[in-house]
Every structure is written in structure tokens, then in C-alpha cells.
C-alpha positions in Angstrom: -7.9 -22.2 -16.2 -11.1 -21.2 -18.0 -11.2 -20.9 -21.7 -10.7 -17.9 -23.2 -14.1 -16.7 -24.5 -15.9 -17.7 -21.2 -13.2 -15.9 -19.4 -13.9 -12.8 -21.5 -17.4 -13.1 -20.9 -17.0 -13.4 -17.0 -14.9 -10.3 -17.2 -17.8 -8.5 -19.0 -20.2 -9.5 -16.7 -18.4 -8.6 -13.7 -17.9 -5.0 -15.3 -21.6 -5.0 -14.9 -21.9 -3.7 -11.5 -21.3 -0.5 -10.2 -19.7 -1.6 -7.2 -17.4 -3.4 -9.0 -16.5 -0.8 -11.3 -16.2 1.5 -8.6 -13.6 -0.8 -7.0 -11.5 -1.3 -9.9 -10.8 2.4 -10.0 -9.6 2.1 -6.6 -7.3 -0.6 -7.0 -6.1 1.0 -11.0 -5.0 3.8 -8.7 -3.6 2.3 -6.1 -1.5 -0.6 -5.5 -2.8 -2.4 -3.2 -5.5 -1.7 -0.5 -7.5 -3.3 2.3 -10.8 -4.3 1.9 -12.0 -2.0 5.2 -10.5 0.8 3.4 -12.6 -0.3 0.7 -15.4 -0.3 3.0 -15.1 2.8 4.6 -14.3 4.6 0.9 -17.8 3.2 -0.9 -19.5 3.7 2.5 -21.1 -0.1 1.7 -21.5 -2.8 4.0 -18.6 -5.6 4.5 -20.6 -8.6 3.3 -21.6 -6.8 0.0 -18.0 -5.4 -0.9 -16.9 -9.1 0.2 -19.1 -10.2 -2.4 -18.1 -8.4 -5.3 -14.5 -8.8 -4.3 -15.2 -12.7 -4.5 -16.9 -12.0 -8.3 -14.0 -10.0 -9.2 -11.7 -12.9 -7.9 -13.6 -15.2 -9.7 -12.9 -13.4 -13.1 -9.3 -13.1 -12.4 -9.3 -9.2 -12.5 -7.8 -9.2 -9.1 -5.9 -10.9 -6.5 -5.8 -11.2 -2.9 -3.5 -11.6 -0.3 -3.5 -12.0 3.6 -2.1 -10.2 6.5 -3.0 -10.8 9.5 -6.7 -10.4 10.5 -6.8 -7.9 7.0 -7.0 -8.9 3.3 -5.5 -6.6 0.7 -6.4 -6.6 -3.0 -4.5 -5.6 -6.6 -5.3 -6.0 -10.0 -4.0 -9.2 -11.4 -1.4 -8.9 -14.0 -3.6 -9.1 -17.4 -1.9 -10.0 -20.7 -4.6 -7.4 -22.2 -5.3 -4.1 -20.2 -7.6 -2.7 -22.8 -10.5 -3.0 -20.9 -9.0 -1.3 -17.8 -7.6 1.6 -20.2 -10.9 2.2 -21.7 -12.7 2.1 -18.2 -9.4 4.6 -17.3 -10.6 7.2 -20.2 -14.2 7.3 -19.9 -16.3 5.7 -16.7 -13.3 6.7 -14.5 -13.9 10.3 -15.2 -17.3 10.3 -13.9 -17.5 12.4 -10.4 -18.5 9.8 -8.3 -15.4 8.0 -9.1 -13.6 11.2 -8.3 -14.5 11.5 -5.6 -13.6 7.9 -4.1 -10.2 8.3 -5.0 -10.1 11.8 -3.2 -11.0 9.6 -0.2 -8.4 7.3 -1.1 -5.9 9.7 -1.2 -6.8 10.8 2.6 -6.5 7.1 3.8 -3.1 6.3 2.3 
């Protein structure tokens, strides 16, 4: 288990990226999803959504599970979901977050 402040500091720099952020609004409004439907939502390559998924991992924002040939991601439980709420009331309102959620909602 890392310690605290270099757990907070992982979870700042993983809020670094776009992609990431972009992610995390998909899984804050959804329960769980694939990563193809990840892929085919950000329009990104596998390997690169892959990556950040591994970075996200890494900082224990979210967690993974198998099924099958598919693997499906959530947001870990977090003692403190501060961060997500601020993300929730300010990035999340930008229209190109919008607008992957709108293709969210046609996938599910």
C-alpha cells in the first residue's frame, strides 16, 4: 500500500492527462464499462487507452475486472471523493465531455 502523500501525488499526476480525465467521466457515469467501449467512445487507439487505464490502475482510482476475452473497469471505492466531485462540477461540464457520455448513452 503506498503512503499516503505519494498516493495523493500519483492521483494528481494521473489527473494530468486528458485521456484520463476523459475516462473518469465515463466510468463516474457509468458503472462499469468495457475497455472497447472505451475505445470506440474516445475514438483512440487500444494500446494508448490500455495505457492510461494501467496509470489509472496504478493510482488506485480504478479497478478492473475480467470476462472472458473483455476487461471492464469502475471507479475504486475511495475513502475521499472530493477530487471526483470537483472534477464532477467543473471539467465534467466541458462539451467534449458531453459529448462522450452522449455516446455512452447510445452504447449501453
Amino acid at each position: 500500500m503506498l503512503m499516503m502523500i505519494e498516493q495523493t501525488a500519483l492521483i494528481f499526476k494521473s489527473l494530468s492527462e486528458p485521456v484520463r480525465l476523459r475516462i473518469l467521466n465515463l466510468l463516474y457515469n457509468s458503472d462499469e464499462i468495457c475497455v472497447c467501449d472505451i475505445v470506440s467512445i474516445l475514438k483512440t487507439p487500444q494500446s494508448v487507452i490500455s495505457r492510461h487505464l494501467s496509470y489509472l490502475k496504478k493510482s488506485q482510482l480504478i479497478l478492473s475486472r475480467r470476462e472472458g476475452n473483455w476487461q471492464y473497469y469502475t471507479l475504486a471505492p475511495l475513502p475521499d471523493k472530493h477530487i471526483l466531485n470537483i472534477l464532477k462540477g467543473s471539467l465534467f461540464l466541458d462539451t467534449s465531455y458531453s459529448s462522450d457520455l452522449k455516446a455512452l448513452t447510445e452504447i449501453i
